[in-house]
KOLKOL-609823 format. One record per residue (C-alpha): residue in three letters; x, y, z. Coordinates in steps of 0.2 Angstrom, whole numbers, padded with zeros to 4 digits, always signed. Layout:
BEGIN
ALAXYZ ...
//
This chain:
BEGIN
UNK-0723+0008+0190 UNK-0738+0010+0176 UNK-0745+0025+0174 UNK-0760+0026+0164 UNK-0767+0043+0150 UNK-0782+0047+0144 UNK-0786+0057+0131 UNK-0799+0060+0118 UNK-0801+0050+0097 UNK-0810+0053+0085 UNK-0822+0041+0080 UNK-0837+0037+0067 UNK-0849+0038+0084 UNK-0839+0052+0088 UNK-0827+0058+0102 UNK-0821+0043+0113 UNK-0810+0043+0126 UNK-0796+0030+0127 UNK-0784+0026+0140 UNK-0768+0018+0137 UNK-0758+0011+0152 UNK-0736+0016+0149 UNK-0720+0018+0160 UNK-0709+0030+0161 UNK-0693+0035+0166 UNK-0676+0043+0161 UNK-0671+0060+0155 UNK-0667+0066+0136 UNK-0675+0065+0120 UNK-0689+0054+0120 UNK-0689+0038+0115 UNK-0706+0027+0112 UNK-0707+0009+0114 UNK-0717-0001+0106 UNK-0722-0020+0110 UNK-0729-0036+0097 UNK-0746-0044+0095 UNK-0750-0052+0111 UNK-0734-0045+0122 UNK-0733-0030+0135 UNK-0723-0018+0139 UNK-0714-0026+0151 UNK-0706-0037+0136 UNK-0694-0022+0137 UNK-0691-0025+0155 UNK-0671-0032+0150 UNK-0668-0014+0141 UNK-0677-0001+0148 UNK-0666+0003+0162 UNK-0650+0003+0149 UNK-0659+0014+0137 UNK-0667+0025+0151 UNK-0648+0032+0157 UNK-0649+0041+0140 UNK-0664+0044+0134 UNK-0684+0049+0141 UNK-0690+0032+0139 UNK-0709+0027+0139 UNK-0713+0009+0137 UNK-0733+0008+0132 UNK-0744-0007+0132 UNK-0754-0003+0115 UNK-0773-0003+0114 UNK-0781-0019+0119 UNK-0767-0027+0125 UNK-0757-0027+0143 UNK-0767-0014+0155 UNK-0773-0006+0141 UNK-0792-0006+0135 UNK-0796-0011+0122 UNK-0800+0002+0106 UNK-0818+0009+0107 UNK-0830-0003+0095 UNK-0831+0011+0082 UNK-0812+0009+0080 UNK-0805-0004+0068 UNK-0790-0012+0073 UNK-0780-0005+0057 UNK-0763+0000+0056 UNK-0769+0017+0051 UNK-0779+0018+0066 UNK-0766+0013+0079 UNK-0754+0025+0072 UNK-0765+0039+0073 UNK-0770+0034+0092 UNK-0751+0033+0097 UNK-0750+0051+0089 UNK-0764+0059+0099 UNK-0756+0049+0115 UNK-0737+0058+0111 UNK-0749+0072+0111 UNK-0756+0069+0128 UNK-0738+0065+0136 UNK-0732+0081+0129 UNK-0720+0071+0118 UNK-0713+0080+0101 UNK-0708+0067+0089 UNK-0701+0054+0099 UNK-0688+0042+0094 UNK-0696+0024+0093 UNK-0693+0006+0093 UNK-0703-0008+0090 UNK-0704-0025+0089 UNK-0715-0036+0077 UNK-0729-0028+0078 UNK-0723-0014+0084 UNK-0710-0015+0070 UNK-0722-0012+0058 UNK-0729+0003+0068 UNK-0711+0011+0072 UNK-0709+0010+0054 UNK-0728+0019+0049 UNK-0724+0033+0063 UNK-0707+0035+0053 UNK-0714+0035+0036 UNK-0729+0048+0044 UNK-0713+0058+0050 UNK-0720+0058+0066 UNK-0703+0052+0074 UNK-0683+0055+0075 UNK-0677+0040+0072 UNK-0684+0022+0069 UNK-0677+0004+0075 UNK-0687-0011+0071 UNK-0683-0027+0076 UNK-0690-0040+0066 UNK-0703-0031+0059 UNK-0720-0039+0053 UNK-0727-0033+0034 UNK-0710-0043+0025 UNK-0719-0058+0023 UNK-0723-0069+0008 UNK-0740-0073+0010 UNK-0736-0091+0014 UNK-0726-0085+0028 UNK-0739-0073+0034 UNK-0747-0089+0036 UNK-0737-0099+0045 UNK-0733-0084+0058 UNK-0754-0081+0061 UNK-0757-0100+0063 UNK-0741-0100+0076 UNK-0747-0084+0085 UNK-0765-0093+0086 UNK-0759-0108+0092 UNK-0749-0101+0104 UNK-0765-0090+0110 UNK-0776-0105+0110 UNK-0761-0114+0121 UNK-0762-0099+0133 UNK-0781-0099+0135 UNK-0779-0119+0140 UNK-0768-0119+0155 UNK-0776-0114+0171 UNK-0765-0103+0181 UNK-0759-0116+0192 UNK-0750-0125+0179 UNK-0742-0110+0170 UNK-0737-0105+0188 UNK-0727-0122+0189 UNK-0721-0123+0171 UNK-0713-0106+0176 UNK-0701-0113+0189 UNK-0691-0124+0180 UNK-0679-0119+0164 UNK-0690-0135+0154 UNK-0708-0124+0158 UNK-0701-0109+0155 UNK-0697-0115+0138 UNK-0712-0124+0135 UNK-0721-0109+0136 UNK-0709-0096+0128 UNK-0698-0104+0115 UNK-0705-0099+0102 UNK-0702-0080+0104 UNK-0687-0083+0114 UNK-0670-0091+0107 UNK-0664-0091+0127 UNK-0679-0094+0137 UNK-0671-0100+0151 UNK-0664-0081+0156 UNK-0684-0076+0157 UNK-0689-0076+0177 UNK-0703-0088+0181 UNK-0715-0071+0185 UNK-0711-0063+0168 UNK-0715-0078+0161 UNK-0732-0081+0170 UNK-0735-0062+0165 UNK-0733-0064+0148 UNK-0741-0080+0145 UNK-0757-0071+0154 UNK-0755-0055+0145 UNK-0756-0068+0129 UNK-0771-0077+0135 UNK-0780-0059+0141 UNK-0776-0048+0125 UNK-0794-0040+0119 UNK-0786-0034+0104 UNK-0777-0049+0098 UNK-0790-0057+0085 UNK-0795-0040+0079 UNK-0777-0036+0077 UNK-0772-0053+0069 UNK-0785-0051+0055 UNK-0782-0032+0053 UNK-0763-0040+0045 UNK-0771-0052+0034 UNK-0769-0040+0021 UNK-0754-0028+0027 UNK-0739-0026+0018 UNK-0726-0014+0018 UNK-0718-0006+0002 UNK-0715+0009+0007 UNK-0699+0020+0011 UNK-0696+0031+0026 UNK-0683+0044+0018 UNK-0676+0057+0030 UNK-0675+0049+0045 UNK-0662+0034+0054 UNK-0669+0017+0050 UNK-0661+0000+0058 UNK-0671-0015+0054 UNK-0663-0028+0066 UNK-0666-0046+0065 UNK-0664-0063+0075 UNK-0655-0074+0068 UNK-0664-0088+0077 UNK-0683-0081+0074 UNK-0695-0094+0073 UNK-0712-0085+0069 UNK-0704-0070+0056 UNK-0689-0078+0048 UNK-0674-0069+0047 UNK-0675-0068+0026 UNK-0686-0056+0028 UNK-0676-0044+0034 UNK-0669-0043+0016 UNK-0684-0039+0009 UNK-0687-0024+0023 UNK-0670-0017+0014 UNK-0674-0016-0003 UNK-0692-0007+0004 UNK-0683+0002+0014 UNK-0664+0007+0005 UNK-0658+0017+0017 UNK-0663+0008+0029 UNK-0645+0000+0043 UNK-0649-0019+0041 UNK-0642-0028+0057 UNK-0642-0047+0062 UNK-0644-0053+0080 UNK-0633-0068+0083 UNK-0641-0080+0095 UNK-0659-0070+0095 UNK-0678-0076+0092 UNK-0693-0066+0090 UNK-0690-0054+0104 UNK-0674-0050+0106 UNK-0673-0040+0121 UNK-0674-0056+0132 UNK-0662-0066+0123 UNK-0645-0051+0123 UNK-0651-0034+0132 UNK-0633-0027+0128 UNK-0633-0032+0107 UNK-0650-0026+0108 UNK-0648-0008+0117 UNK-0634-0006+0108 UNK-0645-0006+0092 UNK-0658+0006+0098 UNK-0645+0018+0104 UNK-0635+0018+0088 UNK-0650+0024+0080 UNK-0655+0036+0090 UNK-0639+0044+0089 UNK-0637+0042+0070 UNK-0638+0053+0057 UNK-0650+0051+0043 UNK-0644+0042+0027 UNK-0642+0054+0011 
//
């Protein structure tokens, strides 16, 4: 069931209170995870329980997207920004440098929180900010077309796609390698939670100019890629190495863009090594 915190950011207008909408369940070290542009939380949904008999597990829907709000208007949508909001939110769960995984998107932001040194551990699969700018290209005019797409189909036709393996991939093959193992209302869910997200152009144009150099020494790092992603190509994941040196570099046979969907167990598996793994010298 979603809970939902609240909790006061600073702002240029001053304090503002935001509210993000997460679930949470399991015992142990906490573990955050963290969703991509236009997703939700529940894209987790095929790991969480997996992940959950080990570990504290809090799946959050990030600002403006899901059940979230969206960020108050003196907030940009920057990478910065969002990172310094999941802080004040670990903060208000009473969460002490969580582990995290992320994906995309929340790659990117696994890997900001790891490089800030605000988590244990850091697994991101297929991480956005490894691009060429050709491919940044191609990846923004596919996630806008398939926004656009979204917006177009009223919600009986989605509904009906979603009952058949054919409209199931018609409406999710490009993030998923497998869309067929989606259910019809995950599918409906998400396509809505793409259509509804108040932060995904602010978001989108916040990335135009994002690309990420940096190391994250001192902490596990897995960067994990599908080998059948359509929107981040897998080559990519190469260049995330050499940022990144220490950094476990880890394919996912028979994966798209979200991979949790596509083989829960390879994909748990992944997460939980890196939680459980010790630092590279």
């Amino acid at each position: 069931m979603a809970a939902e915190v609240s909790f006061s950011v600073e702002t240029s207008g001053g304090p503002r209170t935001l509210s993000v909408a997460y679930e949470r369940t399991g015992e142990g070290e906490p573990l955050l995870l963290l969703h991509g542009i236009g997703h939700h939380r529940q894209a987790w949904g095929p790991v969480f329980d997996i992940l959950a008999a080990e570990y504290d597990v809090i799946a959050v829907d990030l600002p403006g997207f899901g059940e979230s709000p969206a960020l108050p208007d003196e907030l940009p949508y920057g990478i910065a920004t969002v990172v310094s909001v999941l802080g004040a939110l670990c903060e208000a769960l009473g969460i002490e440098r969580p582990h995290v995984a992320g994906n995309s998107l929340g790659g990117l932001l696994a890997l900001e929180l790891g490089r800030e040194k605000l988590v244990r551990s850091v697994t991101a699969l297929s991480p956005a900010g490894f691009w060429t700018p050709g491919e940044r290209r191609y990846a923004f005019n596919t996630l806008l077309a398939m926004r656009h797409g979204a917006r177009l189909l009223p919600l009986p036709l989605i509904q009906r796609l979603s009952r058949t393996a054919a409209g199931r991939a018609a409406l999710t093959s490009t993030i998923y390698a497998r869309p067929g193992r989606r259910s019809p209302e995950a599918v409906v869910a998400e396509t809505l939670a793409l259509r509804d997200a108040t932060g995904f152009e602010q978001t989108l144009a916040a990335g135009r100019d994002v690309l990420f150099a940096d190391d994250v020494p001192g902490i596990a790092v897995t960067v994990a890629w599908g080998a059948r992603d359509r929107i981040l190509l897998r080559r990519q994941g190469v260049r995330a190495k050499h940022a990144v040196p220490g950094a476990r570099l880890v394919r996912l046979p028979g994966c798209g863009h979200v991979p949790m969907n596509d083989d829960p167990a390879l994909v748990a598996r992944v997460v939980l090594d890196t939680c459980r793994r010790e630092p590279a010298a």
